[in-house]
VOVO-750108 format. One line per 5 residues: their letters; for each residue z, y, x of N, C-alpha, C, O. Coordinates in pm, 1 decimal, m for minus. Each point is the difference from the previous one (the first is absolute). Layout:
A) Z Y X Z Y X Z Y X Z Y X  ...
% end
This chain:
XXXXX) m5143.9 m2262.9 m2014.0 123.6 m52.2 55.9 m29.4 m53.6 140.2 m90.8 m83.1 4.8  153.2 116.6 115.0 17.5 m51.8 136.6 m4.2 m149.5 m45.1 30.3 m55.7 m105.5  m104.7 m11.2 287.4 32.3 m111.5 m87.2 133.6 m81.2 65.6 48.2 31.7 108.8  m11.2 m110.5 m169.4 173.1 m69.1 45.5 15.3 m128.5 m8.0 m60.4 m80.2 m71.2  162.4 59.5 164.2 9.8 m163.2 m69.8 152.3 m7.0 m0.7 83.1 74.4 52.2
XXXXX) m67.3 m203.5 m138.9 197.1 4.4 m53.3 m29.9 m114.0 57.5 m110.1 m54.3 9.8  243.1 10.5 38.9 131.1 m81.6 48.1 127.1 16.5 33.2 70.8 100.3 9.9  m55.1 m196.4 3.4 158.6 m35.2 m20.1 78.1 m18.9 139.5 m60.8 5.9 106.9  188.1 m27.0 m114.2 89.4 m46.9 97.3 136.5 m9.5 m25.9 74.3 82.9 52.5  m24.9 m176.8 m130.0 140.4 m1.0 m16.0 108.7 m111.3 70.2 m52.9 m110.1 14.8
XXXXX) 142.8 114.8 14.3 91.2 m105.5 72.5 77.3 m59.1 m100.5 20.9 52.6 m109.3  16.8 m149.1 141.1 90.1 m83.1 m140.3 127.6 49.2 60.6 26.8 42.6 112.3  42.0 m60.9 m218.1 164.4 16.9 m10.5 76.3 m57.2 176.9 51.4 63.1 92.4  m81.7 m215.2 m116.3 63.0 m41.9 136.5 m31.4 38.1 87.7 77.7 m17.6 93.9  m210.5 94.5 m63.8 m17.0 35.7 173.4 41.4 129.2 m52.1 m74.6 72.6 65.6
XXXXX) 137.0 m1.3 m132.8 m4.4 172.6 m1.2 146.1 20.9 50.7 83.4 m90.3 m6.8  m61.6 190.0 48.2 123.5 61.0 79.7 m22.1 13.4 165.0 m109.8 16.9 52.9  220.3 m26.6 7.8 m12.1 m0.2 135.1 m76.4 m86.9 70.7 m73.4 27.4 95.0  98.4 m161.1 m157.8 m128.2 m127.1 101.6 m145.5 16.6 13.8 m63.0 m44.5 95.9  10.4 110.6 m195.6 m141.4 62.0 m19.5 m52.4 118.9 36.2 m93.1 28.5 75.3
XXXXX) 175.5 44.1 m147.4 m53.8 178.9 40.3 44.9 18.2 160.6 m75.9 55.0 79.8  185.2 m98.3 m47.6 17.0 59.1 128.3 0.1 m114.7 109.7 m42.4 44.1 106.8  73.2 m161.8 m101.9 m23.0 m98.4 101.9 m145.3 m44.8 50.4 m51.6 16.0 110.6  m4.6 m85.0 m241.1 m134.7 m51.0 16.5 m129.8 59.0 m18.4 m107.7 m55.7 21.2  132.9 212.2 m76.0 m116.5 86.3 m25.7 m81.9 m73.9 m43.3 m109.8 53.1 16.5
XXXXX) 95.9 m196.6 m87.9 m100.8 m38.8 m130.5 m57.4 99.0 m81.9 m122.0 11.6 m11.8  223.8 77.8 m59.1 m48.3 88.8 m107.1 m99.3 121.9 45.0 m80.3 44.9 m81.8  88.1 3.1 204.5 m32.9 108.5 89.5 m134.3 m42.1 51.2 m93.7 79.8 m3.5  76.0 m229.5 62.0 m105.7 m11.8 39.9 m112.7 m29.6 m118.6 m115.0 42.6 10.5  171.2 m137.9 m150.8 m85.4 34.9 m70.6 m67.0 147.8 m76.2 m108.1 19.3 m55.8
XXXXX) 229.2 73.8 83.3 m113.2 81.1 m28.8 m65.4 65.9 59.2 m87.2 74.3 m45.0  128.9 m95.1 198.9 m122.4 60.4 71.5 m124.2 m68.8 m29.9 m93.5 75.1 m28.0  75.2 m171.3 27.3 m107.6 m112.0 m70.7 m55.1 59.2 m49.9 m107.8 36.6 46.9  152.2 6.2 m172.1 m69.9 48.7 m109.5 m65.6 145.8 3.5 m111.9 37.7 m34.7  223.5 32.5 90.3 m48.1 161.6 47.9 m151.3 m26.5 80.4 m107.8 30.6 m51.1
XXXXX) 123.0 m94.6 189.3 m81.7 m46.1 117.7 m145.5 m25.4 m83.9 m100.0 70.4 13.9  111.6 m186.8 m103.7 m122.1 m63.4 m100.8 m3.1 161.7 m81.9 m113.5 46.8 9.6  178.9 16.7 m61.5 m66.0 80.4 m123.4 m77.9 158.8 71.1 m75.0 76.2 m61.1  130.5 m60.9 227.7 m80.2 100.5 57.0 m107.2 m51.4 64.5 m109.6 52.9 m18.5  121.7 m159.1 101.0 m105.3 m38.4 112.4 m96.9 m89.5 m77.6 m101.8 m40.6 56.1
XXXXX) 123.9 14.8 m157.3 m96.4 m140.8 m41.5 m62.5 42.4 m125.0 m119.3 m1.7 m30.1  256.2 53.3 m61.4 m112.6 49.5 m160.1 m11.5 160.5 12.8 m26.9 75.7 m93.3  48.6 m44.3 206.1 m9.9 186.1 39.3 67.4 102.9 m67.7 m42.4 115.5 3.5  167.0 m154.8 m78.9 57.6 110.1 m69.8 85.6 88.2 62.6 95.5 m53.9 55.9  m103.3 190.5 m48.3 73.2 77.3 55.5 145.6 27.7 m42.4 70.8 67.8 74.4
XXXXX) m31.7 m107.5 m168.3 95.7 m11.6 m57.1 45.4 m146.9 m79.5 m67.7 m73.6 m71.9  214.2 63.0 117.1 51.7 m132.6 m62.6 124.1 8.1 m17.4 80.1 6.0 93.3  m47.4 m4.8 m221.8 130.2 23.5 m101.7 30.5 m152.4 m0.6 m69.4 m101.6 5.2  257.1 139.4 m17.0 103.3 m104.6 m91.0 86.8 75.8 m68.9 29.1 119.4 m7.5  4.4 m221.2 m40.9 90.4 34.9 m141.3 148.0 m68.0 54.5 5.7 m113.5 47.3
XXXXX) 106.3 198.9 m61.8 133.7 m105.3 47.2 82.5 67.2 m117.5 m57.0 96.6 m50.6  205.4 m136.6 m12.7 99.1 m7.0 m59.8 74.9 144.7 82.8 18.6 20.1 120.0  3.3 39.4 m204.1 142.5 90.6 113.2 103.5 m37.6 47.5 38.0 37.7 110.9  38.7 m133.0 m198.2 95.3 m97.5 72.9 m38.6 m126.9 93.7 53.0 m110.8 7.3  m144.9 156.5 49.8 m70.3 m91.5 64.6 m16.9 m16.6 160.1 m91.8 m40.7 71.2
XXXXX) 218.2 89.1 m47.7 m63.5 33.6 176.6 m4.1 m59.5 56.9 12.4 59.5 107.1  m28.2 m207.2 m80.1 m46.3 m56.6 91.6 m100.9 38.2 m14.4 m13.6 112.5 48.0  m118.8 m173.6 m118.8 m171.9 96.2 m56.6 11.2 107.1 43.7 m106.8 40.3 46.0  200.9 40.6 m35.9 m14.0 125.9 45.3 m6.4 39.9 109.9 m78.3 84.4 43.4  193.1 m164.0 34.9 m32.4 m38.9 128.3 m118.7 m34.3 109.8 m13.1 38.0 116.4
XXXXX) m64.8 m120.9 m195.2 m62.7 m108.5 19.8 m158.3 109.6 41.9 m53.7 36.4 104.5  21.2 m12.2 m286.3 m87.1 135.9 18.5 39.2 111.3 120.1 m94.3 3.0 79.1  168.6 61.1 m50.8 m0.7 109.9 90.7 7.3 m77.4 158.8 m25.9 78.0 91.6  54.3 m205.1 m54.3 m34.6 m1.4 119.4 m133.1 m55.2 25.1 m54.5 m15.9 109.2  m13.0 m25.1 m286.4 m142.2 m24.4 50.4 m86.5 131.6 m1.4 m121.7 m4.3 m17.5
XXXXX) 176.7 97.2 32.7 m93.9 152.8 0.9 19.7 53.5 m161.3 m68.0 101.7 m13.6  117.1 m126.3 m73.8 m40.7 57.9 m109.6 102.6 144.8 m40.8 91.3 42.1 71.0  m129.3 7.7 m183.8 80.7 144.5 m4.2 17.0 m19.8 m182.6 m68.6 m33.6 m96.6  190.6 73.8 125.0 33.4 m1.7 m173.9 m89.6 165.1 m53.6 m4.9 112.4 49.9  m36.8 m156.8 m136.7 m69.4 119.5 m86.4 46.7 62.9 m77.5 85.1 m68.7 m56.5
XXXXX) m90.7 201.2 1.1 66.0 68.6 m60.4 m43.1 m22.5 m179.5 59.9 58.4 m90.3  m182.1 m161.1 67.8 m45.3 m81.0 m110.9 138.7 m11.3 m106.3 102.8 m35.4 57.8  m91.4 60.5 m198.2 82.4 m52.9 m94.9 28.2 m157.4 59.5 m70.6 m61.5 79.9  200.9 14.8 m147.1 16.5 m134.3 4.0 m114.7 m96.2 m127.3 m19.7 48.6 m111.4  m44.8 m185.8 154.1 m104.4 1.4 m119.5 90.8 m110.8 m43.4 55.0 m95.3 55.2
XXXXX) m61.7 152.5 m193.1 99.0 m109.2 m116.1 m124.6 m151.1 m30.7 m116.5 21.4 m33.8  164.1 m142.5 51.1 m39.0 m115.8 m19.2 65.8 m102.2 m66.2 111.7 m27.3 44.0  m162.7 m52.0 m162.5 62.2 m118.8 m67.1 7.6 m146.9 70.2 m101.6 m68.3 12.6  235.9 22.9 34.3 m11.0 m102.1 105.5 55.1 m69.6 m93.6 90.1 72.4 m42.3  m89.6 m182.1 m23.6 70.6 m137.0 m84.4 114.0 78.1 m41.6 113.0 0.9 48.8
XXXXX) m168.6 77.6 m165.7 65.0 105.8 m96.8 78.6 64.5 60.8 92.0 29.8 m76.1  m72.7 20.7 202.5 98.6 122.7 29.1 m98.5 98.8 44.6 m99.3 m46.4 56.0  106.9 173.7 m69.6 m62.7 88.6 84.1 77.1 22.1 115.0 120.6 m2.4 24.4  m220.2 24.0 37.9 m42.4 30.9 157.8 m23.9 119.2 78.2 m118.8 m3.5 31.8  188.0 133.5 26.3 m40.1 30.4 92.2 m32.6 10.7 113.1 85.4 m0.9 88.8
XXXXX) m233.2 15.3 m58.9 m25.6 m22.6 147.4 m24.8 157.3 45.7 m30.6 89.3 m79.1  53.1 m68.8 249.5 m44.9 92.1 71.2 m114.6 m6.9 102.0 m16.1 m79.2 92.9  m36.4 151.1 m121.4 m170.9 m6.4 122.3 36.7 38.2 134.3 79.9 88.1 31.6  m147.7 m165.0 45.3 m12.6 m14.3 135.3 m106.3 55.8 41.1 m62.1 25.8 m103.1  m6.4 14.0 203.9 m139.6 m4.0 49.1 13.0 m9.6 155.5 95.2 18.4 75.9
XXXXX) m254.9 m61.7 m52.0 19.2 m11.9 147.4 m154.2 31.2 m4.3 m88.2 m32.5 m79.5  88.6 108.5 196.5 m109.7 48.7 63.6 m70.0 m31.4 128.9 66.9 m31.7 98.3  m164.0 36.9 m94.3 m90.5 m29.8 141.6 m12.5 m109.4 8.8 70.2 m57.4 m83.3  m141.3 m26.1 160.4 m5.8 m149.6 106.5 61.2 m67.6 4.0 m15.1 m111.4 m50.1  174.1 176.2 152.8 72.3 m99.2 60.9 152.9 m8.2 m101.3 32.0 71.0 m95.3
XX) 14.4 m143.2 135.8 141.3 m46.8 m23.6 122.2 m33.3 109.8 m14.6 m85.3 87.5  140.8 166.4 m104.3 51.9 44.6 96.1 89.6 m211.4 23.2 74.9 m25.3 94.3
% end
């Protein structure tokens, strides 16, 4: 197995909508953070997220930090008894747009 590392990044309820995703780019810069740390620092050439389909702000959020929706199944997950589909992201190379 490649090797990987997991984390996270989620926004709470009150900063999500327009004041977050699109004013203050909070959500955007953390994940360049994380992208930035998971190529330049732990060297992975690849770095996946997982977002909701009804989810577009995340969706948003992912494609102006460089990422590309994948043609990956949706992966079914148990969140505090509801299932969950998520869709894969990936992002490639170094930088972050």
């Amino acid at each position: 197995m490649p090797p990987f590392l997991d984390g996270g990044l989620t926004g709470s309820s009150i900063r999500r909508g327009w004041h977050c995703w699109s004013r203050q780019g909070s959500c955007r810069a953390g994940l360049k953070l994380l992208t930035d740390y998971a190529h330049k620092v732990a060297g992975l050439p690849r770095v996946y997220l997982e977002t909701e389909p009804d989810d577009e702000p995340s969706g948003g959020v992912a494609c102006r930090a460089g990422y590309q929706l994948t043609d990956l199944p949706p992966n079914v997950v148990m969140d505090k008894s509801r299932e969950v589909l998520l869709l894969t992201w990936e992002h490639l190379g170094t930088s972050v747009a």
